[in-house]
N, C-alpha and C positions, 0 to 999 in steps of 0.2 A: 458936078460930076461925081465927087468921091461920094455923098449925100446919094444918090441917086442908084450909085455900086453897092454900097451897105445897105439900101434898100432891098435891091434885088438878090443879096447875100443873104438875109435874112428872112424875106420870102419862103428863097430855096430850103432854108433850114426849116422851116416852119413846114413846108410841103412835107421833107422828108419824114421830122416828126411824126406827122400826122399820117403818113401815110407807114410808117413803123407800127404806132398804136394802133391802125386800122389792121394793117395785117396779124397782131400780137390777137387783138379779141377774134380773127376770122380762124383765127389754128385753135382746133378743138385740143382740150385737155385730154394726157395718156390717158387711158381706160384702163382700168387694175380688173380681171376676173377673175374674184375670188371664190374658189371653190366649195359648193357647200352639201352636194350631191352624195357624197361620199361617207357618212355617219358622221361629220366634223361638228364640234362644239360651235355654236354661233359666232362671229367675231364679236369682240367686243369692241364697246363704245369709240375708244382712242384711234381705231383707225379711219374713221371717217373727217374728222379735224386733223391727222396727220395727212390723208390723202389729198386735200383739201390748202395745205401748209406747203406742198412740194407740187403743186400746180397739177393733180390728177386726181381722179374719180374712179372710186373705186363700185365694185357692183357687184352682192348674191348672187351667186348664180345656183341652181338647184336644178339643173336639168343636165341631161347627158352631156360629154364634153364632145364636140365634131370637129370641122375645120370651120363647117359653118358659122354655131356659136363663137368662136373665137373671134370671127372675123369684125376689126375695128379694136382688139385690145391689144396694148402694148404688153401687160404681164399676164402672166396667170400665176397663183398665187393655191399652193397644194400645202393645206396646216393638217396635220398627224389626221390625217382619214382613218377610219375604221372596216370602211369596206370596197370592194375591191374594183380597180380600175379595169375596164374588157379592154382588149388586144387593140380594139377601135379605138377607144379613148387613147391608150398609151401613143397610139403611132398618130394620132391627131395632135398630143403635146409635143410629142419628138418633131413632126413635119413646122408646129408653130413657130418649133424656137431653129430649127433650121431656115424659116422663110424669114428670121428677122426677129422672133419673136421674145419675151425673155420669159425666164420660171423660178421662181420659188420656192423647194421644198423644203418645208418646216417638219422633221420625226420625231420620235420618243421612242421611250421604252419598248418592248414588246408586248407587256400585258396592258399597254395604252393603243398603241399603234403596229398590229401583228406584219411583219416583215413580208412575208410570202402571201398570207394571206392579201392584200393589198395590191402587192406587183408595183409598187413605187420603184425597185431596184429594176424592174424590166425599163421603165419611162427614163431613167438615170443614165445607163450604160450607155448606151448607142451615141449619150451625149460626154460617155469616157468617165463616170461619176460611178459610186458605188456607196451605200449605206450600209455596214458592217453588222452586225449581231452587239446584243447590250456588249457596255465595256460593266469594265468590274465598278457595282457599284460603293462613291461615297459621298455621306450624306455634304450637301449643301457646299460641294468644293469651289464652286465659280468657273469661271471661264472669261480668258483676255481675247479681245482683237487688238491686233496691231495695224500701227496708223501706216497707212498705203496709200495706194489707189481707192478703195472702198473709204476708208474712213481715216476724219483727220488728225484724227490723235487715238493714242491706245483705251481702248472702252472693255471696262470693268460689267462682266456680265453675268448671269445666274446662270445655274447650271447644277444639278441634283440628280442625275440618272439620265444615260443615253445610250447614242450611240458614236462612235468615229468618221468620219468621212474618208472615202480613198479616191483617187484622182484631184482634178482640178489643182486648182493655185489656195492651197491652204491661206486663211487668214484669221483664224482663230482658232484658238485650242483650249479644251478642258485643261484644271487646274489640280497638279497632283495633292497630295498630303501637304508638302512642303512648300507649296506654293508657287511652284513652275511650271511652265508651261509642257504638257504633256500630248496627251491624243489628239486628232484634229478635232476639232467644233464644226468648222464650218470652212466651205471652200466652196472658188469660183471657178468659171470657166465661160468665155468668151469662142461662141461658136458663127463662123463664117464672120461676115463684117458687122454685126448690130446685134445678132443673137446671141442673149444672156442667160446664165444659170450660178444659182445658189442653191447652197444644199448644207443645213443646220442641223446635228445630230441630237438637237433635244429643242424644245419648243418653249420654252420658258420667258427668253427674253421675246416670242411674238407675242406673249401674251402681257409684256411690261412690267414684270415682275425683275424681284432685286429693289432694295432699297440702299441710301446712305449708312441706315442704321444697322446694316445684317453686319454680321461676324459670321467666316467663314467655318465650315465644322463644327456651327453649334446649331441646335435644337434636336428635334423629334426626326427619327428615319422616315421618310415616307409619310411624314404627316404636316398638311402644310399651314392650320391652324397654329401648332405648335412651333414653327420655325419661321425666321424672321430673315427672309435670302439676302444673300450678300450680292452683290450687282446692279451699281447704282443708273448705271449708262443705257439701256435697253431702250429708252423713246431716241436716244440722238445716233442708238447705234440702229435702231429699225428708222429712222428717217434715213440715216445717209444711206442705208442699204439698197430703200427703197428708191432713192433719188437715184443710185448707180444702174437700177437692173431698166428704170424708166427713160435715161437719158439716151 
């Protein structure tokens, strides 16, 4: 009898298993749509092994943004554009991340990423998010996130010329002269029950930049041959990012 219970005990467990890993391969991987329409520099190499690493697929996209296109992605993903979002596109991202959806935006400077000209600040609002005008630039100051909900410990990040963030739940901030925590960096915002948004006032750490080796406030202004960024954290702070906006 007992022989014959642990038999059928063990079955059971073996059904469930199996029918776990059957359901785990039948659930498609998030879909990332990363924007490429827009004059944006190509992504580079590390997000495809990062996207890859956090169980999602990321995808070029180079054609207009609708509700259509979006349909079947979990993020959208908006790095310093250069040209300008139409009224259609914006209220396509706004409707995305209202129906569930999450976003992305990665800015800079203004002679990299023109504010107005773009209408990134139009796609922001409606989700209570604003991107400010350059802050005063200095060179190679850095930028902290604190360990929260986003991320799990405080990550040391690059940061050389931006912007501020106003609304959302602050969780990163550029780093003054002295070394404290100053302007926002970067801030979230959790819209209806699923719909996500971030929003980076300089674009540095998407591109994995920051090393161990940088010292803060030293090299060339503006020249990035010449300077060696401080901000070593930028892959573990873009995976958890990227893990929170997908989950």
């Amino acid at each position: 009898m007992k022989i014959a219970a642990t038999a059928a005990v063990l079955m059971s467990l073996s059904a469930t298993a199996f029918e776990a890993t059957t359901a785990a391969l039948q659930t498609p991987a998030p879909r990332i749509y990363a924007d490429q329409a827009h004059g944006q520099a190509p992504y580079v190499d590390a997000y495809k092994p990062l996207a890859t690493k956090i169980g999602a697929e990321i995808v070029g996209a180079s054609g207009p943004i609708t509700a259509d296109s979006l349909r079947g992605y979990r993020l959208v993903i908006v790095r310093v554009p250069g040209l300008e979002y139409t009224a259609d596109e914006r209220a396509a991202i706004v409707d995305f991340v209202r129906k569930g959806g999450s976003l992305l935006l990665a800015f800079d400077e203004e002679r990299r990423a023109p504010l107005a000209k773009t209408g990134v600040n139009e796609i922001i609002a409606p989700l209570g998010m604003k991107l400010t005008d350059d802050t005063e630039y200095l060179h190679n100051n850095g930028a902290i996130a604190k360990k929260g909900v986003i991320h799990a410990a405080d990550r040391e990040l690059p940061f050389s010329g931006g912007r501020a963030v106003e609304g959302g739940t602050p969780f990163a901030w550029q780093l003054d002269k002295d070394g404290k925590p100053g302007q926002v960096f970067a801030a979230s915002a959790t819209i209806g029950k699923t719909g996500k948004v971030i929003v980076l006032g300089d674009a540095m750490a998407t591109l994995f930049m920051g090393t161990p080796e940088g010292v803060r406030l030293t090299g060339v202004p503006r020249d990035p041959s010449r300077t060696t960024y401080w901000g070593k954290d930028s892959v573990v702070f873009m995976e958890e990012m990227l893990t929170w906006l997908i989950k």
